[in-house]
N, C-alpha and C positions, 0 to 999 in steps of 0.2 A: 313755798319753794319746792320745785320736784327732788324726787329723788333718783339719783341717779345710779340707774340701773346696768351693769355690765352683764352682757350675755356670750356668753364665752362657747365657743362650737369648732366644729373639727376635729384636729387633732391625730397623732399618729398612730390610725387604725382601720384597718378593711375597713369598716363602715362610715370612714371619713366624710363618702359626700350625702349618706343618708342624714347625717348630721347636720350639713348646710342647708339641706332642703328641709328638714324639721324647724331649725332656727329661725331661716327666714320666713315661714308661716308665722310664727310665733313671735317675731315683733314685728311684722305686720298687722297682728290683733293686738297687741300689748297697750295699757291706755296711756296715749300719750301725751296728755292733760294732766295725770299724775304722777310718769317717770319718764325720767333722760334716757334716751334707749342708746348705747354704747356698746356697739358687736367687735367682740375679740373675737377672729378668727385665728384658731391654730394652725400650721399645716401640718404635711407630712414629717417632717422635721421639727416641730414642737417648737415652732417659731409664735410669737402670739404679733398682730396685727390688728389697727383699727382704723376706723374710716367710714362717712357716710355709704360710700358706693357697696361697702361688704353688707347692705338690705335687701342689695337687688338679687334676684337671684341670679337674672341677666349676666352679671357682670363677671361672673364664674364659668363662663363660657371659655375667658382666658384668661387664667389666673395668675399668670405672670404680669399681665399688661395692670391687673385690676389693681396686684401688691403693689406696681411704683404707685400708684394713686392713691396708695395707704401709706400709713407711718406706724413701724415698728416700735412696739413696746413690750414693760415689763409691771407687773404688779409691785410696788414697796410700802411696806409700814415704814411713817414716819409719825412722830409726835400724836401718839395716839389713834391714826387714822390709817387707810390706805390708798392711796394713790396710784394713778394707772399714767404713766412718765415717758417718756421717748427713750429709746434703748439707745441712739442714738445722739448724745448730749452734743446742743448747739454750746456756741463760748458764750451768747448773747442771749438775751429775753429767756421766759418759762420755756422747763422740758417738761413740767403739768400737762399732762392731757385735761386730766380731770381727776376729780375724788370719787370715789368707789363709795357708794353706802350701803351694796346687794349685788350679791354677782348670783347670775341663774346657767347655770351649765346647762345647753342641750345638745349633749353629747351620746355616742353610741358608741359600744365596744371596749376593746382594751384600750389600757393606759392612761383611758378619759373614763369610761363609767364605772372603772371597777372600784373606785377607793384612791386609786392617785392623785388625778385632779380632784378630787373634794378634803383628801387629804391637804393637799396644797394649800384651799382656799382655809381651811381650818387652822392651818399653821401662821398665817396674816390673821387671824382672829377675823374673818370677813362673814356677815351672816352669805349663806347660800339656799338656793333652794334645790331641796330634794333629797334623798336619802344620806346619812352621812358614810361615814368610810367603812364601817364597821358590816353594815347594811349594804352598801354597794358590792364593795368584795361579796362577799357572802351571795348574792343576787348574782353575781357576772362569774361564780365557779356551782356549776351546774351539777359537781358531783357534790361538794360541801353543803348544798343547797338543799339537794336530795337528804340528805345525812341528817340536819337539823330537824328536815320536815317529816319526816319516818319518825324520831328518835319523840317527835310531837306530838304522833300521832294520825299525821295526813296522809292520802292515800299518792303513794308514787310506786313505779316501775322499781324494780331490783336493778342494779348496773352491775359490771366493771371498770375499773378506771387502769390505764395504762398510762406510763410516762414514755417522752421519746428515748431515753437511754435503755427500752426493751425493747429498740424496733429491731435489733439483732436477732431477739429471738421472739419475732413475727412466729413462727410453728407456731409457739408453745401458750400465746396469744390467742392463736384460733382455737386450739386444742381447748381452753378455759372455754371460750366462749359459745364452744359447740357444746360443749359439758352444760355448761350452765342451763345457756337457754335455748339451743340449737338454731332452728333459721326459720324466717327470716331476722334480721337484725338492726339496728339501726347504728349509724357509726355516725359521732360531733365531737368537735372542738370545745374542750370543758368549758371553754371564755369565750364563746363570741357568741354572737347573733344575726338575725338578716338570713336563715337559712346557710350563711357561708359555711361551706367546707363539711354538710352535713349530706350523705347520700345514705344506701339500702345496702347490706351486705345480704343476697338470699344464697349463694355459694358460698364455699370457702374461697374460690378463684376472687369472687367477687366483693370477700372480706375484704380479703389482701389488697385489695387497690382501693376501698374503701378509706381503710386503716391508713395506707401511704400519704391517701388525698389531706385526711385528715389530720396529721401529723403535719404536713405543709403548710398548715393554716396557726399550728400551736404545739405545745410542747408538752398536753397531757391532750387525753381523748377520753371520752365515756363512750361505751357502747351498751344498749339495751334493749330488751326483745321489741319487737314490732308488731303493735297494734294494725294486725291488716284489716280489720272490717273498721275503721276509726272515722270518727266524724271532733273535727276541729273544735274547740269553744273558746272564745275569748272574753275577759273581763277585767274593766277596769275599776282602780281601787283609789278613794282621795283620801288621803287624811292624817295622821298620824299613828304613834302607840295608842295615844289616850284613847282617841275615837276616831272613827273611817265608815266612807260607807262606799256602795259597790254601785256603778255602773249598769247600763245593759249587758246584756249577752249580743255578742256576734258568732257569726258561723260563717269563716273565709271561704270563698271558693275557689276551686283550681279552676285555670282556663283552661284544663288540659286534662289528658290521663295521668301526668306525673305521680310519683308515687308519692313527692315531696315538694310541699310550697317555696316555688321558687324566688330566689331574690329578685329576679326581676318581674316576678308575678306580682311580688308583692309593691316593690317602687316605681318599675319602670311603664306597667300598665300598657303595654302591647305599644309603647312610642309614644304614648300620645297621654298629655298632662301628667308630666315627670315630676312638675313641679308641687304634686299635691303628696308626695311620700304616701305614705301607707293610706292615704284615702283614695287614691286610687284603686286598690284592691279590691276586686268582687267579692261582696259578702252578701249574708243578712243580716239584717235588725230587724229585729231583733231573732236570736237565734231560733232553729225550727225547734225547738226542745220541750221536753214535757213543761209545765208548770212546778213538779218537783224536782225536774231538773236543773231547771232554771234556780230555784232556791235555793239547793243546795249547792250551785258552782257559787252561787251570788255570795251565800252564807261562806263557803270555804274560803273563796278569796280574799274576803276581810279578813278573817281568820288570820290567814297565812300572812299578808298585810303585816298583821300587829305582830304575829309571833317575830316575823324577821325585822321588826324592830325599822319600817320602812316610814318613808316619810314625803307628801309630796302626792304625787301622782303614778303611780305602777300600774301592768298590765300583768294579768296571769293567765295564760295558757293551759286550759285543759282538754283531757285527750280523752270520750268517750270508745267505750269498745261497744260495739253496736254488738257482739255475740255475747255481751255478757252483760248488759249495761252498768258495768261498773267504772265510774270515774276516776282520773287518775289526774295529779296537779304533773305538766309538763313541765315546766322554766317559769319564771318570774323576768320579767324585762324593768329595770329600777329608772329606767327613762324610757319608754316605750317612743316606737315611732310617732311622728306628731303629736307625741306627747297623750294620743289615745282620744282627740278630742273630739274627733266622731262619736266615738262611746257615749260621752256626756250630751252632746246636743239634745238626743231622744227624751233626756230627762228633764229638758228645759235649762238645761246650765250651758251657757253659751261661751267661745272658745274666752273671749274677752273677761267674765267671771273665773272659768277656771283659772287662768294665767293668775288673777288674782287674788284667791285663794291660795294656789299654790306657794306665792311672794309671804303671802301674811301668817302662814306656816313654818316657814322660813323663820320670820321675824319673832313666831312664838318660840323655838326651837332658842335662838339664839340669846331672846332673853333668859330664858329658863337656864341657858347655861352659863351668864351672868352671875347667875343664883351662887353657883358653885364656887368653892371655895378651894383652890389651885396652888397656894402659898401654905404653907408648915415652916414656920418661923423656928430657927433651932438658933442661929449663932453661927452655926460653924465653922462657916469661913471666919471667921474673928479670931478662930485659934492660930489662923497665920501656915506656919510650917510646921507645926507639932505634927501633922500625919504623917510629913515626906511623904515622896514621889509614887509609894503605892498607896495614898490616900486609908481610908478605913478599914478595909483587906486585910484581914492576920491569917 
């Protein structure tokens, strides 16, 4: 009997359609000899939808026309299990889509990677694959992230972080950050990813509209000095706490002089095969980097991996300073674009093994938390009304 697998994408956030175009790679490789492939698409409105036609990518051309050819649904636990139902109840025959036995999110951004959707699926008791909530949060807030990894040990940039109820006093903003670490700067969005919302402050003229840009995108900002002789590293990470191992190295390249790898450098690929998300990107593989460089990102990123308690498949970004060569860990991405499977090819693990290792990860996670013991038997309700209305509270 397969199993049937729900892949849930989208969702309400800037990186909404890098999401679609990840998903749809990924069960297009997924083996379908061994699972029921079941795509939930979210939208921008945190609607969930399914339907064979949400495989194609085609069909997202015009997404209104695609949703009538889909049927609206909702996740429910019932009797044990969980169920994916028509939101929509007929009077007549099953509102069953089907039963859920593994939901795999391939989602990007807020409100989908950070902890919410996986909180979700954790609250249906449903195995999922990939970091849990705890992990993801942590992974999608870039200063929190920073903070754990320093307090660890690993080598990061110094920040500030600012909220938007300080953009009154934008002065006293720049004042901090000229203090700190003068110019040039780099100005993000503490939660997002995909390059969005992230530019160069080297004025203060050019803080200020950094700072603005940025706050448009979210509701806190990191800013931190700017590696201007910098050369990009990328590495991907599989595995869990227990054990993980690393990936190649890549080394992006800009099509341009940009100062910053753009989102459409990195998806849209000058027009042409949009459909391959991040593997359209100009890189190397493996990166040009020393042999001890190469070791010690490879060595770091598991590292970092296990400390954030991640699970699944991650991507970690590292920022060489070519004036100093000292490395620095940049961000963590807890669902990297196409899930990073360029990465893995080089090492002979083909997109089709990853996808299923990543499932079986999942399924070790979930039994393991089977293990656990969530009930503490006391009675207490049996006393009835002995507590009244303010319950135990004295």
């Amino acid at each position: 009997m397969k199993i049937n697998l729900a892949v849930i994408f989208g969702g309400r956030s800037v990186e909404h359609e890098v999401s679609v175009i990840s998903a749809v790679q990924a069960m297009a490789s997924m083996d379908k000899e061994k699972y029921n492939i079941i795509p939930v698409y979210m939208t921008k409105k945190s609607e969930f939808w399914t339907g064979e036609k949400l495989m194609d990518i085609n069909s997202f051309k015009d997404i209104p026309a695609l949703l009538r050819e889909c049927t609206e649904c909702v996740f429910v636990r019932s009797e044990g299990r969980v169920q994916l139902i028509r939101q929509k109840i007929k009077k007549f025959g099953s509102n069953v889509i089907s039963d859920i036995d593994i939901a795999f999110p391939i989602v990007h951004g807020t409100n989908v990677e950070d902890g919410a959707l996986q909180g979700y699926l954790q609250t249906l008791d449903l195995p999922y694959v990939g970091c849990d909530v705890l992990a993801s949060a942590v992974g999608m807030d870039k200063y929190v992230m920073k903070i754990l990894l320093k307090e660890a040990g690993f080598p990061v940039l110094d920040c500030c972080r600012f909220s938007s109820f300080d953009l009154d006093r934008i002065e006293e903003m720049a004042d901090k950050v000229e203090s700190s670490f003068g110019y040039p700067v780099i100005v993000k969005p503490i939660n997002l990813g995909s390059s969005v919302g992230i530019s160069k402050g080297k004025d203060r003229e050019s803080l200020m509209k950094s700072i603005e840009e940025a706050f448009s995108f979210a509701d806190r900002i990191l800013i931190e000095p700017c590696v201007t002789n910098l050369k990009e590293i990328n590495c991907s990470v599989l595995g869990d706490s227990e054990s993980a191992e690393a990936s190649v190295c890549e080394e992006p390249v800009q099509a341009s002089d940009d100062d910053i790898l753009s989102y459409e450098q990195k998806y849209v690929g000058g027009g042409k095969g949009g459909s391959k998300g991040m593997a359209t990107l100009k890189r190397k593989i493996p990166a040009d980097i020393t042999a001890e460089q190469d070791e010690f990102i490879r060595k770091t990123a598991v590292e970092a991996f296990r400390c954030l308690g991640c699970n699944g498949v991650s991507r970690i970004d590292f920022m060489i300073d070519m004036d100093t060569d000292k490395i620095y860990i940049n961000e963590i991405n807890t669902i990297p674009g196409s899930l990073a499977f360029y990465l893995w090819e080089p090492k002979g693990v083909k997109y089709k093994e990853l996808l299923e290792r990543m499932i079986q990860l999942a399924l070790k996670r979930h039994r393991q938390s089977e293990k656990i013991n969530y009930a503490f038997d006391t009675n207490i309700l049996s006393m009835g009304g002995s507590f009244g209305s303010k319950g135990s509270k004295r």
